[in-house]
Phi, psi and omega in degrees: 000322181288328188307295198283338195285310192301292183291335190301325209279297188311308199294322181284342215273312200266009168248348170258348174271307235218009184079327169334114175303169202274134195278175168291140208064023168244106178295140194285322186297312157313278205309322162324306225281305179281001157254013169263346146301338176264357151275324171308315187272347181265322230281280158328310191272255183347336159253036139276304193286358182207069179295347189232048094268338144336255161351307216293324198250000168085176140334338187284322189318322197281291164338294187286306201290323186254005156296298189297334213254311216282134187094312253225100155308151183287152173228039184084180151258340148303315166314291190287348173290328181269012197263315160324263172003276163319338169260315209290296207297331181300338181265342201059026175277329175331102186289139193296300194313321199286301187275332172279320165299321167320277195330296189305308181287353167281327208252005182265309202223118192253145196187133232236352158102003142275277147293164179326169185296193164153100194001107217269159171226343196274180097339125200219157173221160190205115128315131142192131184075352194114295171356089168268139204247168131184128189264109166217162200040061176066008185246170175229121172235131171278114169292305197243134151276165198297148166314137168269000000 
């Protein structure tokens, strides 16, 4: 019996995070309701950790940020804001407040879009957007800010 209570859960966890269809027995208009409260509210934990892509993007953010999220198990929210970040310079959507932070967490930190972030020890430059970065001995400075 836990056994089953345990996968319906697991089935409900991933039809509200992660895109998963909706198990049986669940009316679908409440279960919308509550994941789209929960990109909202992941929305919200992600423009703490990445605040100038946030600003950068405006009114548009809650929008841009839960088109991308939707479907998309959480890595955290520092992950997904640089994950985020990263299909936007790809796209050329990146907003410059948006591109000088990509920079400053590029040249701080290397992260490879699987595992955690982790500190650089070398000396570094980061590029993005016009954005310039560079980290040595642990201090980080924007050399260029990205063009407006």
């Amino acid at each position: 019996m836990s056994g089953d209570l345990a996968a319906r859960q697991a089935e409900l966890v991933a039809a509200l995070v992660a895109g998963g269809p909706l198990p049986p027995g669940f009316a679908p208009a409440p279960v919308d309701a509550a994941r789209r409260a929960l990109l909202r509210k992941r929305a919200g934990d992600v423009a703490r950790h990445w605040p100038l892509l946030a600003a950068g993007l405006g009114a548009d953010w809650p929008t841009v940020f839960t088109d991308w999220a939707d479907g998309r198990p959480t890595n955290g929210s520092l992950r997904d804001g640089w994950d985020l970040a990263r299909e936007l310079r790809t796209r050329d959507m990146l907003p410059p407040l948006g591109a000088e932070e990509l920079a400053v967490r590029e040249a701080a930190s290397r992260y490879d879009g699987r595992a955690a972030p982790r500190p650089r020890r070398l000396p570094a430059l980061a590029r993005t957007g016009g954005a310039v970065a560079v980290q040595l001995a642990g201090r980080v400075r924007l050399l260029r800010p990205a063009p407006r």
